[in-house]
C-alpha positions, -999 to +999 in steps of 0.1 A: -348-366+104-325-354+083-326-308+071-332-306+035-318-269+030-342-242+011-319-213+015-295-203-011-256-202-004-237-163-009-250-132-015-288-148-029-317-136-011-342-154-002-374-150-019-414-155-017-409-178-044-383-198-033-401-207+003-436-213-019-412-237-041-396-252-010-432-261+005-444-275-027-417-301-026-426-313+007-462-329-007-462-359-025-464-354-066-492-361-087-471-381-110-451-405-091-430-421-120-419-406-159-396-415-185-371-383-182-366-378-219-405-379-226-411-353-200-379-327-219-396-331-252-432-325-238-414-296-224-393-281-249-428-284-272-446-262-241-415-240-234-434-206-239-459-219-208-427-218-187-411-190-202-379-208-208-360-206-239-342-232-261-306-224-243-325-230-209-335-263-221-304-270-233-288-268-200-317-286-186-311-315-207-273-315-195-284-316-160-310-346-165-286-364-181-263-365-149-293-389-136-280-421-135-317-438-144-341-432-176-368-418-153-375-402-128-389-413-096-402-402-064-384-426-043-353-419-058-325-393-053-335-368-075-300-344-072-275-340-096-242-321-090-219-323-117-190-293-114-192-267-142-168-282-162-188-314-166-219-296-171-203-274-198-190-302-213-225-316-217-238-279-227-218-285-257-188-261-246-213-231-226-192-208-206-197-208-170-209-175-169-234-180-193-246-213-171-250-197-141-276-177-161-295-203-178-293-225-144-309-188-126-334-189-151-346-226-145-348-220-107-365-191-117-390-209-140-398-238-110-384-263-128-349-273-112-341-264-071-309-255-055-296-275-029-264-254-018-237-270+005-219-248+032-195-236+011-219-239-018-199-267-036-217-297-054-206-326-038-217-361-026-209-379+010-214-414+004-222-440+030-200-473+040-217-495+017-208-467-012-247-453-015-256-420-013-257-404+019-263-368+011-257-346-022-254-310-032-266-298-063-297-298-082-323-308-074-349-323-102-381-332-084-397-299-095-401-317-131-417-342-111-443-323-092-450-299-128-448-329-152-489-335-153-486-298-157-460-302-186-480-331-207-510-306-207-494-277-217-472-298-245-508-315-257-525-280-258-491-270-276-500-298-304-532-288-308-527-251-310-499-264-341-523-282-356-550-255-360-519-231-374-505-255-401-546-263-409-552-227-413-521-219-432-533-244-458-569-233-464-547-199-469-522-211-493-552-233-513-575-199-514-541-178-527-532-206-554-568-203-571-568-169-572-534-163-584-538-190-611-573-179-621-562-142-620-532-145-643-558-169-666-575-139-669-555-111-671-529-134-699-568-141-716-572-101-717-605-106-701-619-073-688-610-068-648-587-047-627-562-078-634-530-061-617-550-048-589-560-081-579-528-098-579-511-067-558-536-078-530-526-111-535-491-102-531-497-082-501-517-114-480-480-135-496-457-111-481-478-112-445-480-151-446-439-149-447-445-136-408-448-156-383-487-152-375-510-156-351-542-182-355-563-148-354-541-136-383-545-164-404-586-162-403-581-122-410-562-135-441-581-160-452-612-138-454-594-115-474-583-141-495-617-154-498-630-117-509-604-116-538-609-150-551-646-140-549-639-108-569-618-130-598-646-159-598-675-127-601-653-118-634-645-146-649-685-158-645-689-122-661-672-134-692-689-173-694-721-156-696-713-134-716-702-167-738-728-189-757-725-223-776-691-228-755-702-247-730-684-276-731-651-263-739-656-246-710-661-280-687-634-292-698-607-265-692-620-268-656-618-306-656-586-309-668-557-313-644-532-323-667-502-301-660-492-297-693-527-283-703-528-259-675-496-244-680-510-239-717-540-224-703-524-200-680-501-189-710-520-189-740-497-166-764-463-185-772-452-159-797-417-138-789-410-140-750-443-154-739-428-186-728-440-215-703-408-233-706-424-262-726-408-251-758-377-235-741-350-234-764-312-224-759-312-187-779-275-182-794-276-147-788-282-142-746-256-173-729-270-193-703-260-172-666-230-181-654-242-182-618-252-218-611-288-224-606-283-237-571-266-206-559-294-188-573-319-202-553-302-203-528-299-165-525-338-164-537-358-190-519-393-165-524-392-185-558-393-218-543-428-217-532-439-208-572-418-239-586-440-270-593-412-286-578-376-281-569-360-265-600-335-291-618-329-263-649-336-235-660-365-243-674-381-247-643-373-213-632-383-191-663-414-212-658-419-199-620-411-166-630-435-159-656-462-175-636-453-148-601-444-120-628-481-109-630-481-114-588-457-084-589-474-058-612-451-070-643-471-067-670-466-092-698-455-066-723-426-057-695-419-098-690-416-106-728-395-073-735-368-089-706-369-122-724-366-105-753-333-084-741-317-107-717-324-140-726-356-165-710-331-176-683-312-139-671-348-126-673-357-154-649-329-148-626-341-111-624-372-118-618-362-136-590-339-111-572-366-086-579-395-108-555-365-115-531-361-077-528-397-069-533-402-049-504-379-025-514-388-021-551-415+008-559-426+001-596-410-039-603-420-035-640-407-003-641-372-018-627-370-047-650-377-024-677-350-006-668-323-036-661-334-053-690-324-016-716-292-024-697-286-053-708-297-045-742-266-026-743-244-052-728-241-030-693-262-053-671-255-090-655-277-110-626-242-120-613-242-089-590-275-091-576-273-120-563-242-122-546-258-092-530-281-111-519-261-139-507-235-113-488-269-094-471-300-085-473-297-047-476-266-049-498-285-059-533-278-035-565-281-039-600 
């Protein structure tokens, strides 16, 4: 019978580990046959079960790929041993030091085994007839023996995704009624703590740009639930307080032509109260001379207040006076910038100001400021956002 070695070549110890590993691989696996490439992606979808990372997996899929068949079987020879040069080539150019730890790791992990040779070269003695008498290398029937292991962790992985992207919707749908039936109200001057409202809003937007937990979702949608509660308790204030106006009042709710909703949201068209509809090139304040796709680019917080992807700047004076309210701009500090600057350098403001938003104290206050600047020809957007694009701590008016 011929000795499979267990022990590493060198100066690596032998571990408890290692002689557990060695003994698993003696017993038959519970999976006997799998498609190779099947079992990497069910793995690199349950990688944080096996606390590997994506470079890991990278090198893993170089070493599979020395397998001569798609799958991998139990009555084949599972061991690879390309030199590091062919493996780096594979690994996409990965320095051999930097292999060596990625290779450590997936020994680590139990999902690769070392077969070392005596002078711990990987290397292949053939027979007469040209098969395979005995290799060196790596060996892969660990994925074997943890691939029923794998496809449960990678299904549980699914799920797990599923419930996140399910809860991150019922999120984002709470947030969008509120934010659209608090700036109805607050643009309709009904009585409320208007801005109050939308700074909590703003606070459960900045927390969904984290990556959360499914535990931090629910904490967020019951907070988002309370404040569109608190906006629906006003606004039913003000319909009873209401009489003969019933119907008018069905059908603003019914309506879900875009057109009439923006008109809704944005009652007062007079001076810089604008919804973009009746945008109109203004002789006085030039069109930016930063191209829109560059601003967005440096400003993607807009992109999830844009009806679609902006095509003009129409679309993004639109997006801005519809977050402007989100961020404690009043609309007497919103049509004072359009006023100043122009619709479409107040937009751009606007813009860098929710990019930076974090950083900002009073954002009215600011615009305020920029846009008196600009009333005396001493402010430009052009600045801002190449700060922007350049880094992230490096913005300034």
């Amino acid at each position: 019978m011929e000795h499979i070695t267990t022990t590493p070549f060198g100066r690596r110890p032998v571990t408890a580990g290692l002689i557990e590993q060695a003994m698993a691989l003696q017993a038959a696996p519970e999976v006997t046959h799998i498609d190779k490439w099947e079992l990497l992606r069910d793995l690199c979808t349950a990688r944080r079960v096996f606390e590997v990372s994506d470079r890991d997996l990278a090198v893993l899929n170089a070493l599979v790929s020395f397998h001569p068949n798609a799958a991998l079987s139990d009555n084949d020879n599972l061991i690879v041993f390309p030199s590091n040069v062919a493996l780096s080539e594979r690994a996409h150019g990965m320095a051999e030091s930097t292999l060596r730890r990625h290779l450590a790791a997936l020994v680590h992990a139990g999902l690769i085994a070392r077969h070392d040779s005596p002078n711990g070269k990987r290397y292949v003695r053939r027979g007469t007839d040209g098969e395979i008498a005995r290799a060196f290398g790596f060996d892969l029937r660990p994925l074997l023996h943890s691939a029923a292991r794998i496809s449960e962790a990678a299904k549980q992985a699914r799920a797990d995704q599923a419930l996140l992207a399910a809860a991150r919707e019922r999120l984002s749908l709470l947030k969008r009624d509120a934010l659209k039936l608090a700036l109805y109200g607050q643009e309709s001057a009904l009585p409320g703590d208007w801005e109050g409202l939308l700074a909590a809003l703003m606070t459960v937007h900045k927390q969904m740009r984290r990556k959360l937990t499914l535990v931090d979702l629910s904490d967020l949608e019951v907070e988002a639930s309370r404040i569109l509660g608190d906006i629906q308790a006003l606004l039913m204030m003000k319909t009873e307080e209401m009489s003969g106006n019933d119907d008018e009042s069905e059908r603003q709710y019914q309506n879900s032509k875009p057109d009439t909703l923006e008109s809704e949201l944005c009652p007062r068209m007079d001076k810089g109260e604008i919804d973009g509809s009746t945008l109109q090139p203004d002789p006085r304040h030039p069109l930016p001379r930063i191209p829109l796709a560059l601003i967005l680019k440096a400003c993607p917080d807009i992109l999830p207040y844009c009806e679609r992807e902006p095509g003009d700047w129409r679309d993004l004076v639109v997006a801005a006076g519809y977050v402007r309210g989100m961020m404690g701009i009043s609309p007497s500090a919103w049509q004072e910038a359009q006023e100043l600057m122009g619709p479409e350098t107040a937009a751009v403001t606007v813009a860098c100001i929710l990019q930076r938003f974090a950083e900002i104290n009073s954002p009215g206050g600011y615009l305020r400021s920029l846009a008196g600047k600009a009333a005396l020809g001493a402010f430009s957007p052009g600045p801002m956002v190449m700060a922007l694009l350049n880094g992230p701590n490096r913005a300034a008016a």
